[in-house]
Structures are given as structure tokens and as C-alpha cells.
N, C-alpha and C positions, 0 to 999 in steps of 0.2 A: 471433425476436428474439435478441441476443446480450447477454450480461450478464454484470456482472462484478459478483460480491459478496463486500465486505468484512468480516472479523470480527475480532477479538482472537485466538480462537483453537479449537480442533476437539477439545478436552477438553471430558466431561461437564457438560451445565450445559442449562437450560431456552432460553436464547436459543441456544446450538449444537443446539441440537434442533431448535428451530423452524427453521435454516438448511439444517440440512444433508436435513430434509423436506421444505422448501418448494422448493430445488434439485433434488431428485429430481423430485418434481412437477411441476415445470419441464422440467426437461430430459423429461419423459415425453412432455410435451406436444407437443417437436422445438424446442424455444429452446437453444439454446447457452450453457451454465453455467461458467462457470471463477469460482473462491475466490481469494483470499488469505488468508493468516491465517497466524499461529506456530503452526499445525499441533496435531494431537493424534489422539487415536484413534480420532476419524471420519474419519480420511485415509482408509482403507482402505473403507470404507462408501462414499465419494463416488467413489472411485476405480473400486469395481465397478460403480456406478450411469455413470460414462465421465465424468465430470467433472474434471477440468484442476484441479489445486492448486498455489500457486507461493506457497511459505516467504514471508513476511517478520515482522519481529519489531512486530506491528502488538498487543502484549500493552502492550508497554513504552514509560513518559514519556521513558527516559533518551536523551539528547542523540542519543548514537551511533546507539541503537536509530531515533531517529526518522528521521536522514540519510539512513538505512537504509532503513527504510521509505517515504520521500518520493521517494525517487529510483526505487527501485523498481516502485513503483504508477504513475510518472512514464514507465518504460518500457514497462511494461507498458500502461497506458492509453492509450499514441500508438501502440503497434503493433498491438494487438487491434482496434481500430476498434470499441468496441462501444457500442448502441444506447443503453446507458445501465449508471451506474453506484449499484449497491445498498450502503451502509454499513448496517452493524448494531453500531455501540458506538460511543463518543465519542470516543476515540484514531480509531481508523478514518475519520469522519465529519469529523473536523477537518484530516487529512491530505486527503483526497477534495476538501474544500471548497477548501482553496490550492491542489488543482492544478486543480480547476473554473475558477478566475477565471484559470487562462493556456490551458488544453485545451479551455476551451466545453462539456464533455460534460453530458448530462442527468442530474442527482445525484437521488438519493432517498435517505432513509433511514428505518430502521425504529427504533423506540423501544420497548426490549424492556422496561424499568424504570424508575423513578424517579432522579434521580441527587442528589447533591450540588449545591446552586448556592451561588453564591457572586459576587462581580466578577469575579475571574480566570477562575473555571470555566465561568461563563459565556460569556466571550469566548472561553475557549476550545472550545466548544460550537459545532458547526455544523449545522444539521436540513435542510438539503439545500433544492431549490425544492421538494419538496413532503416530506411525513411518511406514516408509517404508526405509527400507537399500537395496540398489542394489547390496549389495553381501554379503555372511556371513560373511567376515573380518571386514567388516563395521560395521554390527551387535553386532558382540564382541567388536569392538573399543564403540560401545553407551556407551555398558553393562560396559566395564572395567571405562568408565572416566563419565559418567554421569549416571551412576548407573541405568540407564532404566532399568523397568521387562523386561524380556524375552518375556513375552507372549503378551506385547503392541508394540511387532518389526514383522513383516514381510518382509519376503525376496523377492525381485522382480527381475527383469534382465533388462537387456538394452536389449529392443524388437527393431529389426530391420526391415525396410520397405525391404522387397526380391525381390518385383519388382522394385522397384526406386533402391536399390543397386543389377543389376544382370552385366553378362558380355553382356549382349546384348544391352546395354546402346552405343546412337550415343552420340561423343562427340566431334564431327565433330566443332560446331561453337567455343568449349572452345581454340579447336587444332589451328583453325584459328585466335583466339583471340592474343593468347600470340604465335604464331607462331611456333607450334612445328613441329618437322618435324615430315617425314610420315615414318619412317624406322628407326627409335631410340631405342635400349635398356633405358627405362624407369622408375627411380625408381619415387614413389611418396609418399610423408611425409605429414601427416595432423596433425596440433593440433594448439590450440593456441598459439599464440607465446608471453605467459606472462611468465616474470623473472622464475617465479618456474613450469614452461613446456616445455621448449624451447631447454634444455641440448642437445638433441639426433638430434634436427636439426643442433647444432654445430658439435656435433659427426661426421654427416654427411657433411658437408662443409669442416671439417676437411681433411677426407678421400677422397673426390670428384677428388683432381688432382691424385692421383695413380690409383684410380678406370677409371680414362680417358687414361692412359697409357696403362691400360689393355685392356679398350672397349672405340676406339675413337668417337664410335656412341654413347656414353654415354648421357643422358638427367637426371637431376636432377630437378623437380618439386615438391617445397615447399609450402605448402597453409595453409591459417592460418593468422588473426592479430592478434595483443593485444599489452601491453607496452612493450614486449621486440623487437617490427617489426623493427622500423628505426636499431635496433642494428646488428639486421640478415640480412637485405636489403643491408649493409654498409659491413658484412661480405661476403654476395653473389656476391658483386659488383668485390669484393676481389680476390674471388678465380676464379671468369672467368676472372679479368686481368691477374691473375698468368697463370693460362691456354691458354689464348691466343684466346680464342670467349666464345660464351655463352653458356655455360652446365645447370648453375643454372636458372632456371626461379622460381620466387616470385610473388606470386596471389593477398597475403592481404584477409583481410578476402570474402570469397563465401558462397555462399548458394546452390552453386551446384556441392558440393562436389562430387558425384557420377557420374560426369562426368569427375572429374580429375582422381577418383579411374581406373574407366571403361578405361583409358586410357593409366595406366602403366603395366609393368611386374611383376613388385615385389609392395609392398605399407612396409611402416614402419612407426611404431605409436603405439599407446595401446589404451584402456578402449573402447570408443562407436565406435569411428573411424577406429580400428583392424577390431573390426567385422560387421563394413560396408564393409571393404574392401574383408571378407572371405566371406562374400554374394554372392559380385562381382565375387567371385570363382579365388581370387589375393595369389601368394605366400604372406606370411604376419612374417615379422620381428616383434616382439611383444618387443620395448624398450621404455624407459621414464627417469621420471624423478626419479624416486623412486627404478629403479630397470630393469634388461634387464633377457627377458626369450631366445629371441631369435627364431628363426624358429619354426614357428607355426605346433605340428606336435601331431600324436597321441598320443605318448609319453611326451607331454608339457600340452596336456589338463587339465589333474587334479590342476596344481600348476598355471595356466591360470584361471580355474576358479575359484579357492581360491581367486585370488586375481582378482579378475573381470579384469582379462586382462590387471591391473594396475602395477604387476609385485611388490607391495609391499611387502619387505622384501626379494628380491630375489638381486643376487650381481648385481654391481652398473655397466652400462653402460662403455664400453672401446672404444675408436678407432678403438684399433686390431678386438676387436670382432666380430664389425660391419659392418668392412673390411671382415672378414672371413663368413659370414653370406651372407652378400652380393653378393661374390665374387662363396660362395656355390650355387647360386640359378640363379644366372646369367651364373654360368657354367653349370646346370643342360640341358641335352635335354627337348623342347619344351615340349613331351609328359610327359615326370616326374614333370614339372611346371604345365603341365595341371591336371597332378593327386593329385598336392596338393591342387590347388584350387576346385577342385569336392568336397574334405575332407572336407573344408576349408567351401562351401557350407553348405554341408549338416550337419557339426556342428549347425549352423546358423539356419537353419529351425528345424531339431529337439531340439533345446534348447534356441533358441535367437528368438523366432515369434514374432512379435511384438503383434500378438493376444494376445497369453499369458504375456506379459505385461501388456494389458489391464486387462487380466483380472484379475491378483494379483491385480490391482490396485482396481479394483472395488470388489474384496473382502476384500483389506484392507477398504473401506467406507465403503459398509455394515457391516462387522463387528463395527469398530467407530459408524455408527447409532445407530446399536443393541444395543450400551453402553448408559445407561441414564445415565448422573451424579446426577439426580434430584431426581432420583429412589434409595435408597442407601440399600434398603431391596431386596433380591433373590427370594424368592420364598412365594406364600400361597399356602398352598395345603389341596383342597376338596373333604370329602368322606362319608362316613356311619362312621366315628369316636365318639368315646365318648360314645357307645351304649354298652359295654362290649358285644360285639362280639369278639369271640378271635379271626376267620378267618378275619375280615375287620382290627382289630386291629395288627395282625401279616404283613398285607398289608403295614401298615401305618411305622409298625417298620424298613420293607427292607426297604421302600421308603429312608426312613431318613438316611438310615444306610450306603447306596449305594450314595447316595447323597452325604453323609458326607466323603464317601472312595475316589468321585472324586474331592471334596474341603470341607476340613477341618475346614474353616473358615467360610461355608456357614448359612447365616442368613433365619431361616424356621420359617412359621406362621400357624400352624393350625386351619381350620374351626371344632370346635367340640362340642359334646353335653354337656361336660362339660371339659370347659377349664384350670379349675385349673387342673383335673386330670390331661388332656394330656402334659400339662405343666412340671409338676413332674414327670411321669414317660420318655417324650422321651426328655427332657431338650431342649423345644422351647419353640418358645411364642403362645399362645391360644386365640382364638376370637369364641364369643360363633355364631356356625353356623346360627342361625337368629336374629343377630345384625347389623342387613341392615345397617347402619350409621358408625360402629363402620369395617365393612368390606369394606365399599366405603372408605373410613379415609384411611383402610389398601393400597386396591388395587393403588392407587394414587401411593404411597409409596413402592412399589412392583414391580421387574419387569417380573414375569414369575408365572403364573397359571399353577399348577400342578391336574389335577380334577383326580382322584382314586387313587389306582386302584380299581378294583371290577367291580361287573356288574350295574353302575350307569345307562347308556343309556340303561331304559329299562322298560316298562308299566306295566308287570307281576305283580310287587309287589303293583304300584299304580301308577295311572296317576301323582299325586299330588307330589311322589320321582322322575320323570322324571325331574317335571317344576321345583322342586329344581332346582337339577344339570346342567339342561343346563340353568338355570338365573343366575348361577353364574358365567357360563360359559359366557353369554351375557353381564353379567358387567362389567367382566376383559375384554373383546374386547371395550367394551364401555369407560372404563377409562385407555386404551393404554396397557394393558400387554402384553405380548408373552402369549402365551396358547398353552397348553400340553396336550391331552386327553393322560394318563399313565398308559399302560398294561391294559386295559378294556378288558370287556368283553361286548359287543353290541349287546343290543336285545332279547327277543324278542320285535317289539316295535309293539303294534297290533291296536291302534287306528290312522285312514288316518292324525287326524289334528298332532297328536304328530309325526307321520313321518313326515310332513311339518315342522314342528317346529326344527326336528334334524336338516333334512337339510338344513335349511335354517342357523344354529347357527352351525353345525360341517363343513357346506363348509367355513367359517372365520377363524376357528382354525389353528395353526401354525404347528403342529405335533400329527397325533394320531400314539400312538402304541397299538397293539391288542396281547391278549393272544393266542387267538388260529382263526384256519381258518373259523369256523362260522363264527365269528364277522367280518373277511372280507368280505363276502359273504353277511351279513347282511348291511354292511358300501355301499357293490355296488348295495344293491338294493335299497338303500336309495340315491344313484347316488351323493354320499362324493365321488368327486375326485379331489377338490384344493386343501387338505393339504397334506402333507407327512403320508404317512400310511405305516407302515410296523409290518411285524406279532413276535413279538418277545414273551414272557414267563410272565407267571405270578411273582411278586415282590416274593411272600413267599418261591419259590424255592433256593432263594439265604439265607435262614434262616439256622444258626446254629444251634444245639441244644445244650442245657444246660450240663454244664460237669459231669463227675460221680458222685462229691461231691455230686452237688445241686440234682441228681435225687435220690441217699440214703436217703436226709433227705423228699425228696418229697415220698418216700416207706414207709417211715418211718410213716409221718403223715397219709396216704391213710392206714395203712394195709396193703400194695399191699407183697404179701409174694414174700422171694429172691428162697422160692424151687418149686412155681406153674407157671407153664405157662398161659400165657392171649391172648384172643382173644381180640379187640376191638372196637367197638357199638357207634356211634352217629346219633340219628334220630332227627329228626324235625317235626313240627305236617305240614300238606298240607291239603289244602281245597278238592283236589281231592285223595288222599290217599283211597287204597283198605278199605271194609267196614271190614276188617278182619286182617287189617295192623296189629297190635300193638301181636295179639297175633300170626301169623305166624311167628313175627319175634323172638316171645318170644319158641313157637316151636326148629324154627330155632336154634337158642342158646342153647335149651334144646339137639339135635341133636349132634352137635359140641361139646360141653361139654361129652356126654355120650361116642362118636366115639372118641376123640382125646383127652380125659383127660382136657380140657382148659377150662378156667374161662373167663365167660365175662366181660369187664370192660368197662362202661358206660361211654359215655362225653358228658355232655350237652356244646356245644359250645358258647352258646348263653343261659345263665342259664335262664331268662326272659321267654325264649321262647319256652327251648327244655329241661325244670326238668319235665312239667305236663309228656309228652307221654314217656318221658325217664321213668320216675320210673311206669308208668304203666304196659310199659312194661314188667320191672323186673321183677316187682309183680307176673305179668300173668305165669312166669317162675315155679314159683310154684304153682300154682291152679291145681283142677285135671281136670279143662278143655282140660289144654295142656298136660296128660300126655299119649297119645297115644304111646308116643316116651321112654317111662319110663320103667324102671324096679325098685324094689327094691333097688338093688346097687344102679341104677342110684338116687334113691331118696337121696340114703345117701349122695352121691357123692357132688349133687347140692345145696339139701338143701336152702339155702338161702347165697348160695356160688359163689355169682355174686360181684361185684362193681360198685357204682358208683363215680366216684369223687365230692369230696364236697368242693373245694374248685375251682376258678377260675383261672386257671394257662397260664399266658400268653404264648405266640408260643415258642418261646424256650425248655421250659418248658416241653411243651405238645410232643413238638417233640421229646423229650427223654422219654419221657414216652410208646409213639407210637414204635419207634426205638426198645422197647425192647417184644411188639408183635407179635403173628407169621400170626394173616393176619389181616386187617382191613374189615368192612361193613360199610357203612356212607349211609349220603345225603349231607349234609354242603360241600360246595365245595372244605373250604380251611383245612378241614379234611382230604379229599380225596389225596389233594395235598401237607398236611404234610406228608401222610403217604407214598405218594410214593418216595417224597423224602428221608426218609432215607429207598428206599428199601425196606419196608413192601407191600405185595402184597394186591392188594385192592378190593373190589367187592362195587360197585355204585348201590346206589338204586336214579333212576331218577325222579324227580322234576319238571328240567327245563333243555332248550336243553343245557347249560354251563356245567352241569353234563356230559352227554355225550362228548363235546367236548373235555374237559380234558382227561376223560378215553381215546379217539381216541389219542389227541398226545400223552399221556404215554402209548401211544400202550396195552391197557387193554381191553380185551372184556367182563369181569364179571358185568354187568349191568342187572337192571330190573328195571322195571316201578313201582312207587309210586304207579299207581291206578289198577296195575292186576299185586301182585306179588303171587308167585307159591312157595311153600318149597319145592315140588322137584325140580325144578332151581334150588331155593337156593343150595339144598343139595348137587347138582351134582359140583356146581361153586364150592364151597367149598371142596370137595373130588379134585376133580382138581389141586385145587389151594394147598392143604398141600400134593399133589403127585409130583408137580414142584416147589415146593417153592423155592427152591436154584438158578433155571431158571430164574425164575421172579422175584426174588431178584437182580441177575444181571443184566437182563433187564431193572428197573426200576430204577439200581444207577448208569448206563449209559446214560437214557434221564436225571437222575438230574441234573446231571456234565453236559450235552449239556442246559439244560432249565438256569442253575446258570450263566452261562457265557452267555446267551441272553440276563437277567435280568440285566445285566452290562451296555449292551448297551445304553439301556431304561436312565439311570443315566446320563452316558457319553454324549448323545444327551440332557439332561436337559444343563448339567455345559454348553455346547456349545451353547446354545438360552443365556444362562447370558451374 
């Protein structure tokens, strides 16, 4: 990644620290760093680390300065090309933002402080398309004064270098430098010494001659410049004439800060500079400007990191305090100093890494990338829709529904066989599935490909619905979307070039989720292993069913009487089906019926496809072919005392209807999987291996083959199954509740690719 980050400028100060370490880290990592800034003396620091500095006077309001700086950063950002641009102060971030709205580039910026607001200051205030706050107080200050979302802020830390700030740092030429002795009680003070930083170093000059009275080995080492230096200098000069030799020594600004750290007893300062100092493994006074915590201890952590060690809104800095604070830590034995800095450490590496810095930071720019502004539509989502399948159409309805539970405002496009329909009924917009032009239009415009769910990736049904779905698949990677293969089921895929062809188009994809553990098994022997894959539930688990109301007038219109009990019946015609299917099952049903009093009630799922072998079925129910199984009564009983349903009743619907059966028989897979859902035990007549996969997670063993089924099977599964029915009632509304909350997830990972 290439980047380019802005700052005011490369003089000592807690946000140039944080810059010019998070750059290094960056660039460790192989990203491409180049700065701007008015320079200062981290130029040499970034310049060893191979980093690219280019002057502009980005410190300064005034007119000339900023022409200066606008035009600048104007050339520099058309000729770098780079992936995105970093601001780190409000001069910086307000220049970036006017040349964002004519350069298009992707802005970020970081938010080292609290600032000034105001109406002007405001406006003149730009926080880029997303934020980074370096502590929650920050965060809330965006939220309360410039109304930023919540979810364009991220929180990051002031990461600290652990080897450059430890106590095993020689600091031998700094000591020789400014002459300090070898045998000093040591305090050392770090910050900038501008007007509104500088309070807690008076604090301390203040107190410096009775702190000498107490300990005449006293050494006071203050470091740090900025505009309030000559005023501090002039007051240090002060108190070692009152004193009578030299306690105070004054550095001006360094760059080698961690060798003044490495060199005292105690350190006093806040925000990045504290926790260099607790790296160091330094007793650590935590005072400032804004507020004084005091001795750094396990008891001060929580209200330390609230306020990122800047002590904001905590009471205000005293003399006395600082006196008492100091005076606490300098009387401590050696070993009790040693044990606050181990503390003082190891805070620091578990929560202040500088890794983990990095790496907030590069997941705030992935995220920012992830963001098209360009793209203002979420989602198209492709499947078997529009075909009055109730199973693929009940798929489409969780999609949406789950979707819409984890953002309300989500803008959805369906590919379907007929688009006005899908239109109307799931209140999105519809693009007719092969309207190649009118779907290129969309995907442009789109940023996240949603393909199923269902068993799309798969040759069984035809080579020709494979090269569909994965060319849709190939055109949203082709015209930049995120891509989601969602809750599939995969495979079987039985021709070599069409396994060439998955793999080659599912190793691109951004995320597949799978229903069950075939389709993993199928995904690795297709050797898919750069996307994310994880095995979570079919969408329809998460379906409600229709309330009491809607299913009395749905009894109403069927017949379905409120005093007979029903069994429930969905077949499908198969190419390989037993030559004797249609009437074993009608047997079957005759069996059931005569043993358990129960009526069967017929569902073509798929009325196109599953009325012809559905009502032959029935039919066969009364011939005297099948009445081996008959008697008298039983004739009177059955009669022509079956069901089927005649109208097309969407999954809701059907699932209250299902709900109120005492067991199910299917093929249709998302029969199978309404029925277990509410509970109704099921017996699978096999197809394809998705059949059985289901029954295995819903832990069902009642299966038999489409092309050798047996009525005594049948009859046995069935005698079984109304012997435990109340077992595997609760069996089966226990994996629901676990499959409904997987189906969650599947959502929650879409809203997170937007």
C-alpha cells in the first residue's frame, strides 16, 4: 500500500511520535511511506527508516503559508498515485479535504486531541471519510461536537517502541552531554513546552527548592521545546540561582528522548511520553495540562486509560500534590520502585504494542477502501428466484430478512425470472436474471455480490445452471464487487472442465459460507482455499411461521379439517427414481393412514414440476392395485380422504401448515428443512447427496434412496418415528435454535464486506 501522511510538523511532541512510529511500522511491513510536514528533527529518524519527507509549511494559518501548502500537497498527490491519504492535525486535514473533493483520493484521518470548536473552527475542520481517535474520550468529543457516525470512528492506542523505550538503554553520551552526575536522585519531565503544555513543568520548578532540601543529590531534567522554552529556561535559570548550583538541567527539544527517560528514577508527563516512560519500567507521575492522575498504579489504570493518560477532566494539577507524589516515590525502597516499573512495563506490552497500533491502523484503511463512494447500491443477490419454487423462494425471503435485521436501510437488487413479481412481493428492486447489460449497469453500481443460497455450484441439474451462476459470479469480480458465495450447498460438480472452472472463479471470491459439511469436503477437493470458508446453516432455518390467524383462513380455504390429524407428502419426479416409486409411496400412505388414523396432505413445492407425480400418486392411493394393505374399513376410512394443496403458499405459510403435522416424507430439500424446523420429525427420500447432508446435521437417520425404495423401510421408519415422536420433536427444535443463530451470522458477515 502506498501512503502518504500529513502533519504540521516533525518537532517533539506526542502526535509526531505517534507518526513518525507508526510510519516506521509501516513501512517495516513493505507499504510505501512518504510525510509532508514543516519538518523538524524526526526528519533524520524517518529518513534512516527510507522514508520520503517533502517540506511544506503545513504548521501555519497564514494566507501565503497555506497557498503554499495547497498547491503543494496538490502536486504531490497527482503524481504519487497513492492508495490513500493519512492527515494527522487540522491545518493538514482541511487542506487534504479541498483537494479530496477535485483528486477523488481516499482521506483518512487520525485525531490525536481534543481541539477548539467553535462555527468557524468547525467548518474549518475536516475528519476525512473515516476517523481514527486514540482513545474513547476522543471518540465521544468527535461524536458530541461534529456529529461523526459512531461506526466511521475507530479506536487506536499510542503504540510504543519496547525496545527503544526499555531500562536497558545506555544513556551514557546524553549524561555526558549536559553533565549529569553519576549518583543523582533523578526526576525527568518530557512534553512540549507550548503555552497550553507546559503547566506541570512550572509545577515542578515550583517545588524543585524544598524537594533539594529533602534530597541534596536532587537532579531535575526537563526536555522538551516549543513557544513557551525561553519562558521555562528563564524560570530554570531562577531556581538553581535560588538554590545555589545547578539541579535544573533544560535539553530543548530531542529526539532521544529514551535516553533521558532510561536515565531518571521517577519520569512525570502524560499521554505518549507516560508510556514511554512505563516501557522504560520508570515510576511514572501521570500530570498535565488538563488534569493530574498522579502515581501510575493498578488502581489509576481504568481512569488513565479513559482518558488516554491525558488525565482529561480529572482535578487540576497542585504544588502540594506534586510535592507529595514525588516525595512518595523518591522515599519508596529501591525494590518497591523496581516493582512499580515491571507493572508499569508490562501494562505497555499488553496494551500499548506498537504492533497493535499498526494494526488498528491498517484496519482502519481497509475498512476506508472497502468503502466505495462511487458504489452507492449494497447489494445484488443471485439465485434460482422467480421460478415459484417455494424452497429457493423461502431462501431469498431469510436472505433479505436477515439482511434487513442487520441494516434497515439496506439497498437490495434481485436477479430474477420475473422481476416485477420479486419486486412486489420482497419490496426490492428486480433485474431480469439474463439481462446481461441491464446487470453490468447494476454491478458498476453495487458493491457486494450476494450468489444463493441454494445448491447453485453444482452439474447434477445441468451444466448450463452451473455456467449461469459462476458467470455472474465472474462479472461482479470483473466489474470490482466484493463477492459472497451465501449458505450454499456445493456439488455435486461431476464434469473435470466444470471443476476447473469453479476453481478457478471460487479461489477469487471474498467469502463462501456453506450449509453443511459435504460442501466443505466438496470446496477441498476442488482445492478453494483463498477465500474465507466457514460451515454455518441454511437461510430458511431462520424463517418464521405464519401466525394462527393467517393458518385458520389457510384450513379454511384447503379443507384441512381442525378434528383430523395429517401426515405430510412432497415428492418430486427424478430421472433415476425406482420403477415402482409413485405407487410404494402411495402403498405407503395407505399403511400410515389405516395404522395411525392420519390423512395425507400433499405439497407440490414447485407446482411446474411436482403436481404431475404428486396427484398420481394420490390417485394410485385408491386403485385396487395398492390395496394389499386394505381392508373394508380401511376403504371407508381413506376413500379419497387425502389432500392436496392447491394453492401456492409461500414459506411462512407452508411452515405453519407443516408445524401443525405429526411427521413429514419429502425429497425437496427446503421441505425437509421446514419441517424440521418447527419440530416435525422427518423421513428423506434421497435424490442428491444435499438430501442426506441435511438429515446428518439435523441428526435424522429416516432416509431412503429415490431409486431402491422398500415400504417395509418405509413402514419400519414410520412405526419408529410416531413411537419417539415427542424425542425427536425435541431433538429437532434444538438444532433449529442452534442452525437460526448460524444463519445470523451469514448476514452479520455480508453488513461487514459493505
Amino acid at each position: 500500500m502506498k501512503i502518504l501522511m500529513t502533519l504540521m510538523g516533525l518537532e517533539i511532541g506526542g502526535a509526531e511520535t505517534h507518526v513518525v512510529e507508526l510510519a516506521k511500522e509501516l513501512a517495516r511491513r513493505g507499504n510505501e511511506i512518504v510525510i509532508v510536514s514543516n519538518g523538524g528533527v524526526f526528519e533524520k529518524e524517518i529518513a534512516d527508516a527510507g522514508i520520503a519527507h517533502f517540506s511544506l509549511p503545513l504548521h501555519s494559518k497564514k494566507l501565503k503559508n497555506f497557498v503554499k501548502s495547497y498547491k503543494g500537497l496538490k502536486k504531490i498527490i497527482k503524481e504519487g498515485k497513492f492508495d490513500l491519504v493519512h492527515a494527522h492535525a487540522r491545518i493538514p486535514a482541511f487542506i487534504c479535504g479541498l483537494l479530496q473533493r477535485k483528486l477523488k483520493f481516499r482521506f483518512i484521518t487520525t485525531t490525536h486531541w481534543v481541539f477548539k470548536t467553535g462555527i468557524f473552527l468547525n467548518i474549518m475542520t475536516n475528519w476525512g471519510e473515516r476517523t481514527i481517535a486514540v482513545s474513547n474520550d476522543i471518540k465521544k468529543y468527535l461524536i458530541d461536537n461534529y456529529r461523526l457516525p459512531a461506526k466511521h470512528i475507530s479506536v487506536t492506542i499510542n503504540g510504543i517502541d519496547t525496545e527503544r523505550f526499555s531500562s536497558n538503554i545506555d544513556y551514557n553520551d546524553v549524561a555526558e552531554e549536559f553533565n549529569m552526575g553519576a549518583d543523582k536522585k533523578r526526576i525527568v519531565y518530557v512534553s512540549r513546552m507550548d503555552m497550553d503544555r507546559s503547566g506541570v513543568a512550572f509545577n515542578l520548578l515550583e517545588i524543585t527548592p524544598s524537594l533539594c532540601k529533602r534530597y541534596p543529590d536532587l537532579e531535575v531534567v526537563i526536555v522538551g521545546g516549543g513557544n513557551d522554552y525561553e519562558r521555562l529556561l528563564a524560570k530554570s535559570k531562577a531556581v538553581n540561582s535560588e538554590i545555589g548550583k545547578r539541579v535544573v538541567i533544560t535539553t530543548g527539544s530531542r529526539v532521544d528522548i529514551n535516553k533521558f527517560i532510561a536515565s531518571g528514577d521517577l519520569f512525570i508527563g502524560v499521554s505518549r511520553a507516560a508510556l514511554e516512560a512505563m516501557a522504560a519500567e520508570k515510576p511514572v507521575i501521570i500530570a498535565g495540562n488538563e488534569g493530574y492522575i498522579g502515581v501510575f498504579s493498578q488502581d489509576k489504570l481504568d481512569v488513565s486509560v479513559q482518558t488516554n493518560f491525558c488525565c482529561r477532566g480529572c482535578d487540576m494539577p497542585t504544588n502540594q500534590k506534586l510535592f507529595d507524589d514525588v516525595t512518595f516515590i523518591l522515599d519508596s525502597f529501591k525494590e518497591k520502585r523496581q516493582q512499580m516499573g515491571r507493572y508499569n512495563r508490562q501494562v505497555i506490552i499488553d496494551n500499548y504494542s506498537l504492533i497493535k497500533m499498526a494494526d488498528d491502523c491498517v484496519a482502519a484503511y481497509e475498512n476506508l477502501i472497502s468503502f466505495n463512494p462511487f458504489r452507492p447500491k449494497d447489494v445484488i443477490i443471485s439465485g434460482y428466484y422467480g421460478y415459484k419454487n417455494i424452497g429457493d423462494d423461502s431462501l431469498l425471503e431469510a436472505i433479505i430478512t436477515n439482511l434487513r435485521e442487520q441494516k434497515p436501510d439496506i439497498s437490495i437488487t434481485v436477479l430474477s425470472a420475473k422481476p416485477n413479481e420479486t419486486k412486489n412481493i420482497y419490496s426490492v428492486e428486480s433485474i431480469h436474471r439474463f439481462n446481461i447489460f441491464k446487470i453490468i449497469s447494476e454491478m458498476k453500481k453495487t458493491k457486494l455480490l450476494i450468489s444463493g443460497g441454494g445448491s447453485l455450484v453444482q452439474d447434477v441439474t445441468s451444466t448450463k445452471s452451473l455456467y449461469y451462476y459462476v458467470s455472474v459470479i465472474r462479472l461482479a469480480l470483473q466489474y470490482g464487487m466484493k463477492t459472497f458465495v451465501y449458505a450454499n450447498g456445493i456439488g455435486p460438480i461431476n464434469n473435470k472442465k466444470n471443476q476447473k472452472l469453479c476453481t478457478e472463479i471460487l479461489n477469487n471470491v471474498d467469502v463462501i459460507t456453506l450449509r453443511d459439511n459435504n460442501s466443505k469436503q466438496e470446496l477441498d477437493s476442488l482445492n478453494i482455499t483463498k477465500p474465507v470458508i466457514r460451515v454455518t446453516a441454511d437461510p430458511a432455518f431462520s424463517l418464521i411461521p405464519a401466525d394462527e390467524e393467517k393458518l385458520k383462513i389457510i384450513k379454511r380455504c384447503e379443507n384441512i379439517s381442525q378434528d383430523k390429524k395429517y401426515f405430510i407428502v412432497s415428492l418430486r419426479d427424478w430421472k433415476t427414481k425406482d420403477a415402482n416409486f409413485e405407487k410404494t409411496i402411495a402403498m405407503f400412505c395407505k399403511y400410515i393412514s389405516q395404522k395411525y388414523d392420519l390423512i395425507p396432505l400433499f405439497v407440490p413445492m414447485q407446482s411446474s414440476h411436482d403436481l404431475h407425480i404428486t396427484k398420481k400418486t394420490a390417485e394410485l392411493i385408491t386403485t385396487e392395485e395398492t390395496q394389499s394393505v386394505s381392508t373394508h374399513r380401511f376403504n371407508k376410512v381413506i376413500g379419497r380422504d387425502y389432500k392436496i394443496l392447491k394453492d401456492a403458499y409461500n414459506a411462512k405459510d407452508l411452515l405453519a401448515i407443516i408445524s401443525q403435522c405429526e411427521f413429514a416424507i419429502g425429497m425437496r430439500l427446503h421441505f425437509l428443512i421446514y419441517s424440521a424446523s418447527v419440530g416435525v420429525p422427518v423421513m428423506g427420500i434421497s435424490y442428491d447427496p444435499k438430501i442426506d447432508a441435511m438429515l446428518d446435521y439435523c441428526r435424522q437417520s429416516y432416509k431412503h434412496s429415490v431409486s431402491d425404495i422398500s415400504i417395509e423401510k418405509l413402514k419400519y421408519d414410520a412405526d419408529e418415528i410416531m413411537c419417539n415422536k415427542n424425542t425427536i420433536r425435541n431433538q429437532l427444535s434444538a438444532v433449529s435454535r442452534q442452525m437460526c443463530e448460524m444463519t445470523k451470522t451469514d448476514a452479520a458477515a455480508a453488513i461487514e464486506m459493505l
